[in-house]
N, CA, C and O atoms as a Tinker XYZ file with bonds, in Angstrom:
   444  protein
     1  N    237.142000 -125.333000  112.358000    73     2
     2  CA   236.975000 -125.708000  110.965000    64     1     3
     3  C    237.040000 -124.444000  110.101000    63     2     4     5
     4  O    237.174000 -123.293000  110.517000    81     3
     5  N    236.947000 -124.766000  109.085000    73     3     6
     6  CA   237.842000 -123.352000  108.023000    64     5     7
     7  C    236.422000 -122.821000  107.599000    63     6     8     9
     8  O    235.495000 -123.535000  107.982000    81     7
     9  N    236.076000 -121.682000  106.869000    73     7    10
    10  CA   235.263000 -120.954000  106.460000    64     9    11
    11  C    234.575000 -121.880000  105.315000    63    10    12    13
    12  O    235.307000 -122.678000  104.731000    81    11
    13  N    233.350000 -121.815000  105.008000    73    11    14
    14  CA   232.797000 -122.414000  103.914000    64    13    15
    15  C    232.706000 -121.687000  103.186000    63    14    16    17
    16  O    231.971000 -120.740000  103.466000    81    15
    17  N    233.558000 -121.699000  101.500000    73    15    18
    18  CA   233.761000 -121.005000  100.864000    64    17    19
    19  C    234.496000 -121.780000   99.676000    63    18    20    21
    20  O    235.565000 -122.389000   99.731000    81    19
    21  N    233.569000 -121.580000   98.494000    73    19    22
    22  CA   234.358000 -122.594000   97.046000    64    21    23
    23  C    234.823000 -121.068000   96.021000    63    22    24    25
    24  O    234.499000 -119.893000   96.197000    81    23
    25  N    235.704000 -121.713000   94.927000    73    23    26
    26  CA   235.695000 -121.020000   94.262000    64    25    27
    27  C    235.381000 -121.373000   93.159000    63    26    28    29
    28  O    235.324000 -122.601000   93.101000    81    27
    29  N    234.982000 -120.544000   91.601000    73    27    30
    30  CA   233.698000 -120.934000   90.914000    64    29    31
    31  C    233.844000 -122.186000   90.274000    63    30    32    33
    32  O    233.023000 -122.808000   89.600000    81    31
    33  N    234.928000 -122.447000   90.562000    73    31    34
    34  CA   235.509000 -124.048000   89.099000    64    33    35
    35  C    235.623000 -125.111000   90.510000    63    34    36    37
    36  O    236.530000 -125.898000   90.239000    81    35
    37  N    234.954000 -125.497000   92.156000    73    35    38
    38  CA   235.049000 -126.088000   92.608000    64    37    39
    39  C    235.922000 -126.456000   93.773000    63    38    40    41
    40  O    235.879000 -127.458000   94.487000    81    39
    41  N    236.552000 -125.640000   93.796000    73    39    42
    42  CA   237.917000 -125.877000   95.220000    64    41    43
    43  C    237.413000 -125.137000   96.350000    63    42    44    45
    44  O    236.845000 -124.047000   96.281000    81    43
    45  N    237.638000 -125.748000   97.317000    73    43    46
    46  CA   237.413000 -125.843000   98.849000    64    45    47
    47  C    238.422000 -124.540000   99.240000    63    46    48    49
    48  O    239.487000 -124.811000   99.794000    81    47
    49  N    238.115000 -123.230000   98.973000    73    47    50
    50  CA   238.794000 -122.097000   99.366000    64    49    51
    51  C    239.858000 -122.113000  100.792000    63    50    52    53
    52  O    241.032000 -121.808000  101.000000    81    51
    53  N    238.466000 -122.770000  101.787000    73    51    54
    54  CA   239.089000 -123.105000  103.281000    64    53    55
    55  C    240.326000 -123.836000  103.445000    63    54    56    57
    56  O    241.004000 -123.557000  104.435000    81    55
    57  N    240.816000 -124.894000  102.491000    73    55    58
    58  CA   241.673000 -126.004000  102.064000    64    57    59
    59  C    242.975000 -125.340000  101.476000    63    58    60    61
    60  O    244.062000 -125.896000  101.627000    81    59
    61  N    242.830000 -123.924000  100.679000    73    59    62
    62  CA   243.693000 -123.755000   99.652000    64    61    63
    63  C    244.853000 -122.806000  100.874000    63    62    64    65
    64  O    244.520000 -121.978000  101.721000    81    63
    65  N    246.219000 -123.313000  100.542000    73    63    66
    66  CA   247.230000 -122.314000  101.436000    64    65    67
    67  C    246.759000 -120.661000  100.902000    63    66    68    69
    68  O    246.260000 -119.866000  101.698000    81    67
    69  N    246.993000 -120.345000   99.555000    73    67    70
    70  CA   246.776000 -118.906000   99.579000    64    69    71
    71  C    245.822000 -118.184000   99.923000    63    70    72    73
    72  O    245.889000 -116.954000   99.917000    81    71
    73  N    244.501000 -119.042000  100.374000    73    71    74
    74  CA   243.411000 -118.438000  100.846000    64    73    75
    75  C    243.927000 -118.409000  102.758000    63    74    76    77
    76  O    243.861000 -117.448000  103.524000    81    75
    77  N    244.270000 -119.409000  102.960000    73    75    78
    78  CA   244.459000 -119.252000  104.449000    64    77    79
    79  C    245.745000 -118.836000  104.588000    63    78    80    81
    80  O    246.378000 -119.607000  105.310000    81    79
    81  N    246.500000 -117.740000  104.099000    73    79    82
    82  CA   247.660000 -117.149000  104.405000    64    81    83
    83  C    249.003000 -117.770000  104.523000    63    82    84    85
    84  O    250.020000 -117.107000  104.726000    81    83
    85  N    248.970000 -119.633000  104.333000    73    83    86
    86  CA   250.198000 -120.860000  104.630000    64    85    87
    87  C    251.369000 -120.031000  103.372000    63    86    88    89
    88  O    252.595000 -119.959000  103.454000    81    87
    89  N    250.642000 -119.598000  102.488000    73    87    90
    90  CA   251.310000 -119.058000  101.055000    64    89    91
    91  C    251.088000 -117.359000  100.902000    63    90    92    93
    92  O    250.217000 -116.605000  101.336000    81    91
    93  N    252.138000 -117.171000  100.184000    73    91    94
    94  CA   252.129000 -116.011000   99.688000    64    93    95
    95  C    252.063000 -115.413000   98.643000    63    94    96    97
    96  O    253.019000 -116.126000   98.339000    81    95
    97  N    251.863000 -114.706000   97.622000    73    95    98
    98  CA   250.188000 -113.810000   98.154000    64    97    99
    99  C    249.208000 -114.464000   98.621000    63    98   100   101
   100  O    248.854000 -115.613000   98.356000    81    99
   101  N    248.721000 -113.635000   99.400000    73    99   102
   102  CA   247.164000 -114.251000   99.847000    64   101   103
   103  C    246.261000 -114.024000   98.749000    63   102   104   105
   104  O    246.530000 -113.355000   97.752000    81   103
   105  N    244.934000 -114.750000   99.036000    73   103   106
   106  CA   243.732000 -114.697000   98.093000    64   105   107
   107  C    242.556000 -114.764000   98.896000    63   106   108   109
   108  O    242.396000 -115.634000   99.751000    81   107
   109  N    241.748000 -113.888000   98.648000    73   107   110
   110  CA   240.569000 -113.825000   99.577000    64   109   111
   111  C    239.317000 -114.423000   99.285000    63   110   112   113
   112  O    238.294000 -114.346000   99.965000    81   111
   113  N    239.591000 -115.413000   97.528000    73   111   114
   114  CA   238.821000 -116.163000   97.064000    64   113   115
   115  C    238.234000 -115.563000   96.102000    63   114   116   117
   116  O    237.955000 -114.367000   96.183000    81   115
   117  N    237.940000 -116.335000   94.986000    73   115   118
   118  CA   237.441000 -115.928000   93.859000    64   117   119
   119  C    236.095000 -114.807000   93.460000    63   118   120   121
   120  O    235.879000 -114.001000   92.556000    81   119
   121  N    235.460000 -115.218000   94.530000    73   119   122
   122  CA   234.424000 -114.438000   94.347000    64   121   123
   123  C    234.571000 -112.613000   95.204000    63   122   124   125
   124  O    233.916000 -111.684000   94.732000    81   123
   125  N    235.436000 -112.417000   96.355000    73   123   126
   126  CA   235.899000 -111.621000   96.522000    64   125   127
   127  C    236.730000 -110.817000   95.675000    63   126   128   129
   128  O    236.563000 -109.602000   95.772000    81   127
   129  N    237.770000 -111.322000   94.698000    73   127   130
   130  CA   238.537000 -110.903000   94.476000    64   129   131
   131  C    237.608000 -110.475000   92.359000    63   130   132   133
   132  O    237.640000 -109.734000   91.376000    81   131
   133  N    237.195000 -111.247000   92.764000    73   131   134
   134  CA   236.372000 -111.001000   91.147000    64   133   135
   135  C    237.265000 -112.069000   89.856000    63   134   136   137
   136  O    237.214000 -111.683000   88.688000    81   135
   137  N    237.793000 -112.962000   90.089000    73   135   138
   138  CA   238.306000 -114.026000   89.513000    64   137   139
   139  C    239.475000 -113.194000   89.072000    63   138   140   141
   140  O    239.804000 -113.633000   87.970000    81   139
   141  N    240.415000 -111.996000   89.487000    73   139   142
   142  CA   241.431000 -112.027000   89.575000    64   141   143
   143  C    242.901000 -112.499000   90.281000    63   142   144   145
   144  O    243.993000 -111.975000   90.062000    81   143
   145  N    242.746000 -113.121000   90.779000    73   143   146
   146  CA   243.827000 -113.958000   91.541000    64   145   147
   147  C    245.113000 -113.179000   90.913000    63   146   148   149
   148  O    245.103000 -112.625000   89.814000    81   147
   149  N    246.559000 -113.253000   92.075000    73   147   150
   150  CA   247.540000 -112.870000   92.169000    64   149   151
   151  C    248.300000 -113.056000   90.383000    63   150   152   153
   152  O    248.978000 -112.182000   89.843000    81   151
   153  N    247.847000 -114.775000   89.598000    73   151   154
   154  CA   248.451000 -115.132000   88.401000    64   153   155
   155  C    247.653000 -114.099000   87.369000    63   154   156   157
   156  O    248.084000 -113.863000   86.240000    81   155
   157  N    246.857000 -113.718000   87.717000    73   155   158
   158  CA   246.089000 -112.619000   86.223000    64   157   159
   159  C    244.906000 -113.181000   86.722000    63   158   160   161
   160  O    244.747000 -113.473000   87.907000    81   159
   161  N    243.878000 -113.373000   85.628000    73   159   162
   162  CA   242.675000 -113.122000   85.486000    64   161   163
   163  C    241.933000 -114.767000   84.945000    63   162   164   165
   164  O    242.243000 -115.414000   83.944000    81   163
   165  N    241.007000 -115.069000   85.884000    73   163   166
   166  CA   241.168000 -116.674000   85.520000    64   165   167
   167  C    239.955000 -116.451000   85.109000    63   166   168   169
   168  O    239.084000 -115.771000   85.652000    81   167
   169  N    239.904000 -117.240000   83.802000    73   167   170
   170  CA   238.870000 -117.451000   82.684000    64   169   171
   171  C    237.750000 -118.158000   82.712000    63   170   172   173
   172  O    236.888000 -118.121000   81.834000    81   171
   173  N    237.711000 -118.935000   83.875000    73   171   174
   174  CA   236.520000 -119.985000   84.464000    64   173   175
   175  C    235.664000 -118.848000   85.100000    63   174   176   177
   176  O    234.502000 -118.614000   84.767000    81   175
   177  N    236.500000 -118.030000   86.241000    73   175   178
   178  CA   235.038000 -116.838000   86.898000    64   177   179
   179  C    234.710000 -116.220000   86.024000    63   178   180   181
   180  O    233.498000 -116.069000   85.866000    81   179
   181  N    235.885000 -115.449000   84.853000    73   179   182
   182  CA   235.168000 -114.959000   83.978000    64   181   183
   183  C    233.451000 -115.394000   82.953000    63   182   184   185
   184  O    232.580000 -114.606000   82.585000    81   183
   185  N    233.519000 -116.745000   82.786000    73   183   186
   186  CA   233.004000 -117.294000   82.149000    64   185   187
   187  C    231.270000 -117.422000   82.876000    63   186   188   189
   188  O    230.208000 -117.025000   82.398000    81   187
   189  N    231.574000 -118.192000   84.293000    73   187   190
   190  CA   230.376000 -117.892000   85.005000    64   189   191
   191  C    229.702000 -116.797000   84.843000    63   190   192   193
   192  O    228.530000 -116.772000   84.467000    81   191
   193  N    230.416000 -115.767000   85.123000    73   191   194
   194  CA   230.202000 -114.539000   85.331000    64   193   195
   195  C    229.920000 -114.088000   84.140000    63   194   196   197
   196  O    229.533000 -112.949000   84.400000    81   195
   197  N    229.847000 -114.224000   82.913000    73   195   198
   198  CA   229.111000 -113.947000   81.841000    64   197   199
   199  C    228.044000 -114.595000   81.668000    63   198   200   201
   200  O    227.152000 -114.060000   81.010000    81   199
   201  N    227.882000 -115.709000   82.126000    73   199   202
   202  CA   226.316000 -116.512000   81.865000    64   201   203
   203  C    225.955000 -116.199000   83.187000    63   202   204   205
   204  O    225.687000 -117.257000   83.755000    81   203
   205  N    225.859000 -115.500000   83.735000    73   203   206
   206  CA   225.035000 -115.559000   85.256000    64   205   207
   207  C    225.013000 -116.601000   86.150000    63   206   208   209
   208  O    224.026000 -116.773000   86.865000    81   207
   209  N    225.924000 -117.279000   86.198000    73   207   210
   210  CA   225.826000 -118.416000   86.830000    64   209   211
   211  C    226.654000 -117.821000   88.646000    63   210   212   213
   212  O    227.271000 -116.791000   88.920000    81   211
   213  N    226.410000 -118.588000   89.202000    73   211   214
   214  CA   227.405000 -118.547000   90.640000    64   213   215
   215  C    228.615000 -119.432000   90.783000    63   214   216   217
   216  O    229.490000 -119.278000   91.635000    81   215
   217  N    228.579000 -120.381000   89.859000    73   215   218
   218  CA   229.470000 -121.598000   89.796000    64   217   219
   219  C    229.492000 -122.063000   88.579000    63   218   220   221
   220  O    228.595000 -121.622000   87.860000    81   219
   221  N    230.372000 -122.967000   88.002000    73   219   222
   222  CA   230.370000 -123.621000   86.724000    64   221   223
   223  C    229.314000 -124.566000   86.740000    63   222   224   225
   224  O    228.655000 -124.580000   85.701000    81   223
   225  N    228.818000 -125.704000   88.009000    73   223   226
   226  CA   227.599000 -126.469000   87.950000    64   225   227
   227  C    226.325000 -125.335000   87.966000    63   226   228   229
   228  O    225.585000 -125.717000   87.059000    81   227
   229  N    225.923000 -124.509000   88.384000    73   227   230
   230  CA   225.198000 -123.954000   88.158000    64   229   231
   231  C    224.893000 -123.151000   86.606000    63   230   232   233
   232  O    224.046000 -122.259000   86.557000    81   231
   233  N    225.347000 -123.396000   85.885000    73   231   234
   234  CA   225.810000 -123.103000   84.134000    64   233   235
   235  C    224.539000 -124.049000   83.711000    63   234   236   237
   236  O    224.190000 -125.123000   84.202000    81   235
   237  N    224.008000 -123.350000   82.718000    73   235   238
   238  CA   223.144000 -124.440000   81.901000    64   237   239
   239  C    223.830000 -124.591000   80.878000    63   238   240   241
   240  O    223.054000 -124.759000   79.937000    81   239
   241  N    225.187000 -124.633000   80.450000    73   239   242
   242  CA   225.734000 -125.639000   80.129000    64   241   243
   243  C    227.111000 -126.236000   80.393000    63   242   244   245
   244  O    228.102000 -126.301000   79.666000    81   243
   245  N    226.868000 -126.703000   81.784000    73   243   246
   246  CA   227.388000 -127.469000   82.461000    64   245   247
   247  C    227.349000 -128.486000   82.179000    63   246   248   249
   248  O    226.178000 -128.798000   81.958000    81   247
   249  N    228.269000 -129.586000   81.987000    73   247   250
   250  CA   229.562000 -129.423000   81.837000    64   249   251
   251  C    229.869000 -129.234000   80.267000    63   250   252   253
   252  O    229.403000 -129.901000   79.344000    81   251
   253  N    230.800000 -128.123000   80.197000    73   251   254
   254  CA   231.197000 -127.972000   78.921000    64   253   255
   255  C    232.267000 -128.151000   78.773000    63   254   256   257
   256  O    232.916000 -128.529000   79.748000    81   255
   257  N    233.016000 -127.934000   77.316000    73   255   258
   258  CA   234.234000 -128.139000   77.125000    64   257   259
   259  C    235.155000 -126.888000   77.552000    63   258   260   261
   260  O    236.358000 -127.147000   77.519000    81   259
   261  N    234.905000 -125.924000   77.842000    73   259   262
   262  CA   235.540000 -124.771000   78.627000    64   261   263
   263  C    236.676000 -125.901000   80.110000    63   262   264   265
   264  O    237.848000 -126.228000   80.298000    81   263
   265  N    234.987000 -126.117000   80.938000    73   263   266
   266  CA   235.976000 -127.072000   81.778000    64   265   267
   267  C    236.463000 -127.741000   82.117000    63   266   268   269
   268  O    237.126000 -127.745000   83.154000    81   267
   269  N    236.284000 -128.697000   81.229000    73   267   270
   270  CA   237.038000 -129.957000   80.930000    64   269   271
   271  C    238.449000 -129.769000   80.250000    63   270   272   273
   272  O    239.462000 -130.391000   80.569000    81   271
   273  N    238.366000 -128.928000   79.382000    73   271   274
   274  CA   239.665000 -128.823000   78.853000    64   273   275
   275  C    240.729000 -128.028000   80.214000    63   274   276   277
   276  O    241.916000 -128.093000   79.897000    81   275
   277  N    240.584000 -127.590000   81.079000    73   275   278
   278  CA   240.990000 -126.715000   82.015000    64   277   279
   279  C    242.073000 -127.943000   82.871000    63   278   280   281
   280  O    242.940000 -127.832000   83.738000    81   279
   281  N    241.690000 -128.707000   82.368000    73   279   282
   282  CA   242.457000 -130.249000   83.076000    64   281   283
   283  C    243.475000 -130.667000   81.646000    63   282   284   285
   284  O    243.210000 -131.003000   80.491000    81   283
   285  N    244.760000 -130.443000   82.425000    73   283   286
   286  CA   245.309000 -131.590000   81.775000    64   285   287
   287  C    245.117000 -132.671000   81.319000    63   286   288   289
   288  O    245.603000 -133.605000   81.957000    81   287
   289  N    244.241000 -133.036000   79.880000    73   287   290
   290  CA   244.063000 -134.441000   79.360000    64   289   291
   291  C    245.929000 -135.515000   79.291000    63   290   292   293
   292  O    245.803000 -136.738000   79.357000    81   291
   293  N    246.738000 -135.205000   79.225000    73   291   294
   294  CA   248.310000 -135.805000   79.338000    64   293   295
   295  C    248.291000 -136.138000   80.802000    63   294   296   297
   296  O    249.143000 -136.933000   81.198000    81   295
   297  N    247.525000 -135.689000   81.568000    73   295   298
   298  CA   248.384000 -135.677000   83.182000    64   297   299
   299  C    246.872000 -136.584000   84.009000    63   298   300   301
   300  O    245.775000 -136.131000   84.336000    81   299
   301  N    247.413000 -137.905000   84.116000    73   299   302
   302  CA   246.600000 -138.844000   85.107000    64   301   303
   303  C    245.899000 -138.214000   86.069000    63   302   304   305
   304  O    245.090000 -138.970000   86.606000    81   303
   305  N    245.903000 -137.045000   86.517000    73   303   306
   306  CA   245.966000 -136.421000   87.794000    64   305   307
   307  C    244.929000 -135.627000   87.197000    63   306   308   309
   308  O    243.770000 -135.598000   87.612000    81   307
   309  N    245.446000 -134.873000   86.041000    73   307   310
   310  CA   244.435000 -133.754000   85.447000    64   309   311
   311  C    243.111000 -134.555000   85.257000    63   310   312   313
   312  O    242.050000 -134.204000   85.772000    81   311
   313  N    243.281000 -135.803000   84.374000    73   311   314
   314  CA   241.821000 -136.089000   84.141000    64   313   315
   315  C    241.065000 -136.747000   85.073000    63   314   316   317
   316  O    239.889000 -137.071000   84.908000    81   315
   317  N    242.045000 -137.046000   86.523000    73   315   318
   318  CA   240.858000 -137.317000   87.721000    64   317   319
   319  C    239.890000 -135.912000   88.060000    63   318   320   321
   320  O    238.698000 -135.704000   88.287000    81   319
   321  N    241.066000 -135.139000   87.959000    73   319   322
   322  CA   240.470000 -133.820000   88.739000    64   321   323
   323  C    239.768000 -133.177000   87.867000    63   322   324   325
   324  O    239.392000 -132.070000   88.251000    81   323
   325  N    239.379000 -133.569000   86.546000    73   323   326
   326  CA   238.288000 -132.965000   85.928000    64   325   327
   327  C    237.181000 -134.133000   86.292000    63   326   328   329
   328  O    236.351000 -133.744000   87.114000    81   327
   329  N    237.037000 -135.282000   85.906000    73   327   330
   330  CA   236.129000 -135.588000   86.595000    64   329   331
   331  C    235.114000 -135.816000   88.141000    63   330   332   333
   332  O    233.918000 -136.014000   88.354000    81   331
   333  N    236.535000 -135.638000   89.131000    73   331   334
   334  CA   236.515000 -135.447000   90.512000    64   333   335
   335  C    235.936000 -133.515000   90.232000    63   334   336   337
   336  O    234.859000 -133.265000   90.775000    81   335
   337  N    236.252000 -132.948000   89.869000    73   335   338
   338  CA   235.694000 -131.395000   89.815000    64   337   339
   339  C    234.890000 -131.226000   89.797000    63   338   340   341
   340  O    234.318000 -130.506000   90.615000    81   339
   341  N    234.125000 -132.056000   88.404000    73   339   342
   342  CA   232.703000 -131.997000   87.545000    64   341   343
   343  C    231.609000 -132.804000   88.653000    63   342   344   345
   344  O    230.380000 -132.738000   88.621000    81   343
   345  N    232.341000 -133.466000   89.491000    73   343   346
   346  CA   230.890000 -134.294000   90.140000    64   345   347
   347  C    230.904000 -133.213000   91.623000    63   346   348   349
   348  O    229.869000 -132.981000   92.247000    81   347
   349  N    232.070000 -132.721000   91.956000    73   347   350
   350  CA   231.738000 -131.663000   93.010000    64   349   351
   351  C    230.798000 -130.555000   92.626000    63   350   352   353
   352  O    229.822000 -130.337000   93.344000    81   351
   353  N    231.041000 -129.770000   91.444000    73   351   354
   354  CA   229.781000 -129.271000   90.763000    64   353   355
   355  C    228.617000 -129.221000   90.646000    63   354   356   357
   356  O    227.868000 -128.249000   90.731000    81   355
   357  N    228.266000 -130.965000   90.309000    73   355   358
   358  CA   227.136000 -131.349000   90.110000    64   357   359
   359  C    226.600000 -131.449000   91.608000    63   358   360   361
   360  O    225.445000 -131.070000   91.798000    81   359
   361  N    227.344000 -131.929000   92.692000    73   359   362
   362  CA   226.467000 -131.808000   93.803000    64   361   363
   363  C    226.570000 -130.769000   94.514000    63   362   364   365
   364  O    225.762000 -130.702000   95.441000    81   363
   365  N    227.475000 -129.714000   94.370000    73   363   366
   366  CA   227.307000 -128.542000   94.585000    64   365   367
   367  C    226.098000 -127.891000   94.243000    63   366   368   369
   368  O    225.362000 -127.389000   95.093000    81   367
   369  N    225.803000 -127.880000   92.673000    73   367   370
   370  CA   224.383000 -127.693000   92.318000    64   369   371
   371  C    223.456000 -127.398000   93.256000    63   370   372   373
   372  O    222.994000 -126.319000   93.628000    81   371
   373  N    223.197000 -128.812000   93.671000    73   371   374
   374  CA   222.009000 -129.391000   93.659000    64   373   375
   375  C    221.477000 -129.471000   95.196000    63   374   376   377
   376  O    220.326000 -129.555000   95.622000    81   375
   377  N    223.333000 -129.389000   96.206000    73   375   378
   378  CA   222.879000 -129.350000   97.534000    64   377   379
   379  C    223.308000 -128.078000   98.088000    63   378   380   381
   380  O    223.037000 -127.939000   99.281000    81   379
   381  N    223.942000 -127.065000   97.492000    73   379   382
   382  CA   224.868000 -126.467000   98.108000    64   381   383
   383  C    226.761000 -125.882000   98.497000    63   382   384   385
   384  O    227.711000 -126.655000   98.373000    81   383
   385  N    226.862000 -124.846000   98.818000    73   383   386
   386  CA   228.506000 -124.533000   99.165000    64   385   387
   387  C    228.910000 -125.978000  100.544000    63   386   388   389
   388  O    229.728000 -126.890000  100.425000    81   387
   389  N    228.137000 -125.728000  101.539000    73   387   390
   390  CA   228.038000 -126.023000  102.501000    64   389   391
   391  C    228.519000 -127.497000  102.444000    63   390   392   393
   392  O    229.605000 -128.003000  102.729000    81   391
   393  N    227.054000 -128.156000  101.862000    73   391   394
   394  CA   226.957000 -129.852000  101.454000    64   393   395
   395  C    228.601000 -130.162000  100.475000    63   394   396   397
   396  O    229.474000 -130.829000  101.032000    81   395
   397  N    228.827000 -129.641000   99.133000    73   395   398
   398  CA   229.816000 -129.605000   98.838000    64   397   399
   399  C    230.892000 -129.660000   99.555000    63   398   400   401
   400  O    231.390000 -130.777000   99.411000    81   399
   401  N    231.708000 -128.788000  100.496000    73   399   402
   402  CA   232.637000 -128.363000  100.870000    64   401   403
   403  C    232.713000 -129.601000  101.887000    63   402   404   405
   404  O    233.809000 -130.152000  101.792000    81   403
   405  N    231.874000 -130.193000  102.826000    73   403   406
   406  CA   231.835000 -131.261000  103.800000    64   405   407
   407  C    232.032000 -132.544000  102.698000    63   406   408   409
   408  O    232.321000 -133.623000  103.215000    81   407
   409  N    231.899000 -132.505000  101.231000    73   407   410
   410  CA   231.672000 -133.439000  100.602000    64   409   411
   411  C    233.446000 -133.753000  100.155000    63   410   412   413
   412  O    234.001000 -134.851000  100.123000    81   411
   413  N    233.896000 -132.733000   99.922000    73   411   414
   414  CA   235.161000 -132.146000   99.711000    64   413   415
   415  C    236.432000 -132.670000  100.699000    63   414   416   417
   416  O    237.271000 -133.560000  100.558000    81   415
   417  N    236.248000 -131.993000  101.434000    73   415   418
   418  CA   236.789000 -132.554000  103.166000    64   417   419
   419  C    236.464000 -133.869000  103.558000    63   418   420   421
   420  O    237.282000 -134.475000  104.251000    81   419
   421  N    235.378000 -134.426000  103.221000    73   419   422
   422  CA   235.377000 -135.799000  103.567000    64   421   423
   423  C    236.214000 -136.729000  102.594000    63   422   424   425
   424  O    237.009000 -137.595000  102.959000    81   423
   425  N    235.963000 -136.469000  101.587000    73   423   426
   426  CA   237.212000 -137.119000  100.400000    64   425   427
   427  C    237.962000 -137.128000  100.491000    63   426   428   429
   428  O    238.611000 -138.174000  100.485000    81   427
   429  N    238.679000 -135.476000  100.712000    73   427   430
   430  CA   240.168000 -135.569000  100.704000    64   429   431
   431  C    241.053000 -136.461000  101.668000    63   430   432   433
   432  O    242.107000 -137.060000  101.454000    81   431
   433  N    240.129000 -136.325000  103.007000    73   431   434
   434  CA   240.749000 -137.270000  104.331000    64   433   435
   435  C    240.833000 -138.606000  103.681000    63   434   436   437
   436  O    241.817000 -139.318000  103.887000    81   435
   437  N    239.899000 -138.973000  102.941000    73   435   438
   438  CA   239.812000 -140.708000  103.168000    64   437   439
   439  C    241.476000 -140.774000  102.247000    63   438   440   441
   440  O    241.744000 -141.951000  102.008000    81   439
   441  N    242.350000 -139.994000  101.827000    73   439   442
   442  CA   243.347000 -140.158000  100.881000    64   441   443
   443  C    244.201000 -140.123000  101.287000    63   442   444
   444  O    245.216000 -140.249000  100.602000    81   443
């Protein structure tokens, strides 16, 4: 099974090709890399990372419009995955990387 490891806006690091080398550049994950990723400088770690947070659910003000807008409102897809994001968050919170990431992986299979 892959490393337990999210990055701060919610994705299953273990899951992502550029974290597991399938893609090129690699990424060693957000929090390693300091929310610079290969595309520039992504504005969600930045953002944590100014309120002290570890994650966007961990934000006291979670959920904001920072990450919601981060989703395509035009794209069916975008506004699942902001709400599919926002509830990984929220139980990220509350249980964990760990609990999350099994929460993650169990979803994605049932699809």
């Amino acid at each position: 099974m892959a490393k337990t490891m999210m990055s701060t806006c919610g994705l299953d690091c273990g899951s992502c090709e550029w974290h597991t080398g399938s893609r090129q550049p690699s990424c060693a994950g957000c929090t390693e890399i300091k929310g610079k990723p290969f595309w520039g400088t992504c504005p969600t770690y930045s953002c944590a990372h100014d309120r002290n947070a570890k994650h966007c659910g961990a934000c006291s003000d979670f959920p904001c419009d920072k990450f919601v807008e981060m989703f395509d409102p035009n794209d069916p897809e975008g506004r699942r995955g902001a709400v599919y994001r926002a509830g990984i968050e929220a139980y990220r919170a509350r249980h964990g990387d760990e609990k999350a990431v099994e929460l993650i992986r169990k979803t994605t299979k049932a699809h």
